[in-house]
Backbone as JSON, one array per atom type, in Angstrom:
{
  "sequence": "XXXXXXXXXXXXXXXXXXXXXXXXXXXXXXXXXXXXXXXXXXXXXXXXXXXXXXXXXXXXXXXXXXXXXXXXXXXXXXXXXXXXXXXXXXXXXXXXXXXXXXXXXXXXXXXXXXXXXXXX",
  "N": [[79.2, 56.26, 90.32], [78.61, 59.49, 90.9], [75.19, 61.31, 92.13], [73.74, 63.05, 91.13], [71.03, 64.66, 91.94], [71.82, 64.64, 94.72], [74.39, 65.98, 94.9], [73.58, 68.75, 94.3], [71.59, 69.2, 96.31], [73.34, 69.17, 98.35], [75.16, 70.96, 98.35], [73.31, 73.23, 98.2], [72.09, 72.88, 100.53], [70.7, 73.7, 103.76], [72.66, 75.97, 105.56], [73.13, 75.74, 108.13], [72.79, 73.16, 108.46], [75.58, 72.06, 107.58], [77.25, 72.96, 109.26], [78.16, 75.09, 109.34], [77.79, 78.89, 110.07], [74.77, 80.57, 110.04], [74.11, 83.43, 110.62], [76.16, 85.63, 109.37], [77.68, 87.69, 110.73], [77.54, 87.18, 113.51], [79.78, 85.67, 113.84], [83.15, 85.15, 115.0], [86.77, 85.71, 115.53], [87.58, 83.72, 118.17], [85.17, 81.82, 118.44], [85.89, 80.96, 115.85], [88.35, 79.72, 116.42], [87.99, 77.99, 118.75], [86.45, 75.86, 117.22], [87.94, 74.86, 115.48], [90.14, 73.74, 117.53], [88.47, 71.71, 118.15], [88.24, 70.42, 116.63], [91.06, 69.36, 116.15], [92.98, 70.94, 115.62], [94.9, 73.76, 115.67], [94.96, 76.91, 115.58], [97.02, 79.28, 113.86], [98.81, 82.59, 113.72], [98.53, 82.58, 110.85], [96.85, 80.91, 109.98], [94.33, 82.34, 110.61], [95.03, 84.28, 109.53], [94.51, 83.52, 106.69], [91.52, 83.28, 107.34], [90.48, 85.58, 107.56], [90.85, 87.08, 105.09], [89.06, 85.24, 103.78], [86.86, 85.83, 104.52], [86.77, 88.63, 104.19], [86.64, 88.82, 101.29], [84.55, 87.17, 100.96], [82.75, 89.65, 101.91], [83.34, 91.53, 100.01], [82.51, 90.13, 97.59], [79.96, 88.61, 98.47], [78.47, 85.31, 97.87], [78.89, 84.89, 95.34], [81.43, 84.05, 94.67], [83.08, 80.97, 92.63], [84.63, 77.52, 93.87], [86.96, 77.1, 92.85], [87.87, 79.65, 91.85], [87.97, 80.39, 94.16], [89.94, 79.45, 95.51], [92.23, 79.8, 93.51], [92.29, 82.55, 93.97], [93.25, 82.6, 96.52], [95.87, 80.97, 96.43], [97.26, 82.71, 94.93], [97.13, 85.59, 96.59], [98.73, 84.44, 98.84], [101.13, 83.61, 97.97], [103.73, 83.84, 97.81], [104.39, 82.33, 100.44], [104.38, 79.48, 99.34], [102.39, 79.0, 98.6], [100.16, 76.92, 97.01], [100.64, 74.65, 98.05], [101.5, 75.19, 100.53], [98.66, 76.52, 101.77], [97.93, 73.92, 102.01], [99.11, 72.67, 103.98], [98.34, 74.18, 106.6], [95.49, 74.0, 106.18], [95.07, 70.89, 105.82], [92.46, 69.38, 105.33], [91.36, 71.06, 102.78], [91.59, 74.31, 101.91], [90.03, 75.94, 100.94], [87.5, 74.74, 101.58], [87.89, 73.85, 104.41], [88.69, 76.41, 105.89], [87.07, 78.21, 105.05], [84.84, 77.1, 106.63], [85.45, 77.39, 109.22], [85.58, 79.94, 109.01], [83.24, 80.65, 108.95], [81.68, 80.96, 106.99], [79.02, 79.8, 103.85], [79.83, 77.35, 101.87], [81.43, 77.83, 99.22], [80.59, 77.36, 95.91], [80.85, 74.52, 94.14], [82.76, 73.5, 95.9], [82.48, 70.93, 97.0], [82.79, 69.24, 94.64], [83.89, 66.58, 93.46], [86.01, 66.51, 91.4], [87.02, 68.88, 91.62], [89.09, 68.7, 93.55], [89.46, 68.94, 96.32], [90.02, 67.68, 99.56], [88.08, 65.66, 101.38]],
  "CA": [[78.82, 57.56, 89.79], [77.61, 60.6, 91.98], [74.23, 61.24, 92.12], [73.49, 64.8, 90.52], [70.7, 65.34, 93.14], [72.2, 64.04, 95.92], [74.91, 66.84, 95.15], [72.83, 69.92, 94.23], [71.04, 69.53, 97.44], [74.23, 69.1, 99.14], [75.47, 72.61, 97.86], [72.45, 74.62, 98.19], [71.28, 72.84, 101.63], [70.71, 74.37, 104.82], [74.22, 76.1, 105.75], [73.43, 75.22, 109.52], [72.56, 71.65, 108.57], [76.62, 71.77, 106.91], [77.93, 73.32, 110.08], [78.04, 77.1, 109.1], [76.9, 79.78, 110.96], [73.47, 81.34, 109.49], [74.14, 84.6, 110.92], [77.97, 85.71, 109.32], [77.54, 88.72, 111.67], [77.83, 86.61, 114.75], [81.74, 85.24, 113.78], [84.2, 85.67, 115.81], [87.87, 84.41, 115.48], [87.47, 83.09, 119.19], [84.61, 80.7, 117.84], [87.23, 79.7, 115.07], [89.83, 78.95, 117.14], [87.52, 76.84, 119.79], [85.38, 74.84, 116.69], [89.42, 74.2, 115.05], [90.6, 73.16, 118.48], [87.39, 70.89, 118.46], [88.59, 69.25, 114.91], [92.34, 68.9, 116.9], [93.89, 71.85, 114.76], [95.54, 74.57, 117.0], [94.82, 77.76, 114.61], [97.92, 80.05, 114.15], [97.8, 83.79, 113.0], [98.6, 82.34, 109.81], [95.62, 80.34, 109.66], [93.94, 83.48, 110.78], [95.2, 85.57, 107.92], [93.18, 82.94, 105.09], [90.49, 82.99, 107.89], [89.77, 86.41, 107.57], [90.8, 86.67, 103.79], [88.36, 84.52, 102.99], [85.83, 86.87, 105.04], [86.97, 90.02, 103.29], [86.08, 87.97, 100.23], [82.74, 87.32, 101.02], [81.91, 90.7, 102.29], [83.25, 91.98, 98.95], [81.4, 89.46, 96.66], [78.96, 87.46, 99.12], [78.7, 83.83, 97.24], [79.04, 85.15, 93.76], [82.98, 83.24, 93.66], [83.27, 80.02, 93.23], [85.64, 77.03, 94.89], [87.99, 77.11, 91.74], [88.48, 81.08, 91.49], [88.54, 81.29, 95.47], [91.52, 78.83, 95.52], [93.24, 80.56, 92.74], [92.75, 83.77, 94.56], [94.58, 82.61, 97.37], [97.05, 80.83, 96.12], [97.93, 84.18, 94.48], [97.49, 86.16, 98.13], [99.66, 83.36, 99.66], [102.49, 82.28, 97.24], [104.92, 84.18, 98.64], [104.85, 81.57, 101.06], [104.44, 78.15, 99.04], [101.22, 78.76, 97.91], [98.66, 75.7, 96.95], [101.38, 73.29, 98.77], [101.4, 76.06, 101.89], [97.49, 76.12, 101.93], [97.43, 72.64, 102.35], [99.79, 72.04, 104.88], [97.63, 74.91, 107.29], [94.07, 73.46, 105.76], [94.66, 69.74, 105.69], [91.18, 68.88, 104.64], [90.99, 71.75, 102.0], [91.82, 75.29, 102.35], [88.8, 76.45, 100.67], [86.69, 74.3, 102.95], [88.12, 73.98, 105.75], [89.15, 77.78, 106.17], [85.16, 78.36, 105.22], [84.02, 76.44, 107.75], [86.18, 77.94, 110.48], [85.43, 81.44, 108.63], [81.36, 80.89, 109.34], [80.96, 81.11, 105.71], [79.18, 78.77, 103.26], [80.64, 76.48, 101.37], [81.43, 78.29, 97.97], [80.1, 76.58, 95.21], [82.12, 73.79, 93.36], [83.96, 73.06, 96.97], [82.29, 69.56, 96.8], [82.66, 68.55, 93.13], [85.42, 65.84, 93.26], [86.52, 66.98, 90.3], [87.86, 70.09, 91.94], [90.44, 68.24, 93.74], [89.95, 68.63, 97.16], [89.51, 66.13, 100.12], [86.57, 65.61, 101.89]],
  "C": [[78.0, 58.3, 90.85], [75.92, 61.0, 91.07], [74.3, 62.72, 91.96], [72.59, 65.48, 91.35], [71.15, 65.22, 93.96], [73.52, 65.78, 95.97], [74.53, 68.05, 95.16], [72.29, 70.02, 95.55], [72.27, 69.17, 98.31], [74.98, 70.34, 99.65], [74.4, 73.66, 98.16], [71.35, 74.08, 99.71], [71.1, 73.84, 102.39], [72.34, 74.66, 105.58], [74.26, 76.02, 107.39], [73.67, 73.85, 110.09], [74.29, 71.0, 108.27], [77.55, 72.3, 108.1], [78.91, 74.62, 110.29], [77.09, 77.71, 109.62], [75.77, 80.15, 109.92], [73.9, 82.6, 109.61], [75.81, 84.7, 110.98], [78.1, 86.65, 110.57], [78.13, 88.56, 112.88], [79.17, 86.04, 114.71], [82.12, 85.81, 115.0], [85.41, 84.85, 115.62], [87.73, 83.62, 117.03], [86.35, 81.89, 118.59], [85.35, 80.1, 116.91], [88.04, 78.89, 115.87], [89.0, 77.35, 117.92], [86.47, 76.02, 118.32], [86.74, 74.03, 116.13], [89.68, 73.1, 116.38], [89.47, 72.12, 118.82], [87.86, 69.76, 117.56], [90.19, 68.78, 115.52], [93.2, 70.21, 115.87], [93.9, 73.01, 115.56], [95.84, 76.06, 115.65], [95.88, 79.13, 114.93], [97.64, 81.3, 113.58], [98.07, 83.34, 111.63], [97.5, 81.87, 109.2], [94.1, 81.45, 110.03], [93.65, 84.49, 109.61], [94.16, 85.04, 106.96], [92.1, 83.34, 105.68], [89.76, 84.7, 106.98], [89.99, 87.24, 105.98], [90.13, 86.49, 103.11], [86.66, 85.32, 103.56], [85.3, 87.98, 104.4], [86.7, 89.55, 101.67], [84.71, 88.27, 100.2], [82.55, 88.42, 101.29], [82.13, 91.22, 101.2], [82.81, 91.18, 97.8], [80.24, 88.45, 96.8], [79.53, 85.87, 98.41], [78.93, 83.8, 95.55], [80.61, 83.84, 93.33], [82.66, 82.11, 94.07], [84.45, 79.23, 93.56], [86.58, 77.53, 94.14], [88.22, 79.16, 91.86], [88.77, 81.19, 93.27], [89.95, 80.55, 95.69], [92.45, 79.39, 94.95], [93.59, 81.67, 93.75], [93.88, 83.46, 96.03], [95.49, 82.24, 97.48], [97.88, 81.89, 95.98], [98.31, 85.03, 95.73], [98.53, 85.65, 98.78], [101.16, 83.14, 98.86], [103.55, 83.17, 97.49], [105.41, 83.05, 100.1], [104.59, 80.06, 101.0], [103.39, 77.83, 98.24], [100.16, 77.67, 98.06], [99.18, 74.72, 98.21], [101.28, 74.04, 100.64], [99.94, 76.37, 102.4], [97.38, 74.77, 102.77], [98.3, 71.88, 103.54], [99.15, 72.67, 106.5], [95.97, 74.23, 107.03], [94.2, 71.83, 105.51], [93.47, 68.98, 104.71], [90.7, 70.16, 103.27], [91.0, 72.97, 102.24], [90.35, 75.99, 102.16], [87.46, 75.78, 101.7], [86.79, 74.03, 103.72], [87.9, 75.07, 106.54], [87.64, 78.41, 105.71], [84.44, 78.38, 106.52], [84.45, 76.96, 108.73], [85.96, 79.59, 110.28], [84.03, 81.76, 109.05], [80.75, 81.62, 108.0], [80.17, 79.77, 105.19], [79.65, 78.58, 102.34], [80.64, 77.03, 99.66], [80.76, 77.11, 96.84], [80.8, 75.73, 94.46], [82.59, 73.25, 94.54], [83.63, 71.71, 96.55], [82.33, 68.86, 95.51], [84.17, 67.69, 93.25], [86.02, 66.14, 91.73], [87.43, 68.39, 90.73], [89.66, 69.74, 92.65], [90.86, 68.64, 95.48], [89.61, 67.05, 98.59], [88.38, 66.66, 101.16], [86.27, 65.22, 103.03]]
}
């Protein structure tokens, strides 16, 4: 059984201590590309498109959404080209957190609840 603090302070840590920028401002897709190409993932404009997607997101509702509605939403944006299954073949480790983390956002809320269903 997970530890209920152990996750709350996991979610609402320090988003530099989780390997998100502090300052969204400072992004750049060039820092995506070179922190991807750090993880071995070679970021196409496809992986681009969620990137900045998931940007235009946050700038229109900061952290208000969480994991579960931002997944939906892009399934929906995306399923013209496979959708959840086409996410996950571009995001490996989780579209929603992967494509975060490479976005220099933090980590919506819910991402880490194994119950949501992604991998870790």
């Amino acid at each position: 059984m997970q530890d209920i603090n152990k996750l709350i302070a996991q979610e609402n840590g320090d988003a530099s201590m989780r390997g998100h920028l502090v300052e969204l401002d400072s992004w750049s897709e060039e820092q995506a590309i070179a922190l991807a190409k750090q993880d071995g993932l070679e970021l196409s404009d496809d992986h681009l498109a969620i990137i900045r997607y998931l940007r235009d997101c946050y700038a229109d509702h900061g952290g208000t959404i969480n994991a579960r509605m931002l997944a939906h939403t892009l399934e929906e944006e995306f399923s013209g080209l496979d959708g959840h299954r086409y996410l996950y073949t571009l995001f490996p480790l989780g579209p929603v957190a992967q494509a975060s983390h490479y976005a220099g956002l933090p980590i919506p809320p819910g991402t880490r609840d194994p119950s949501f269903g992604t991998t870790h």
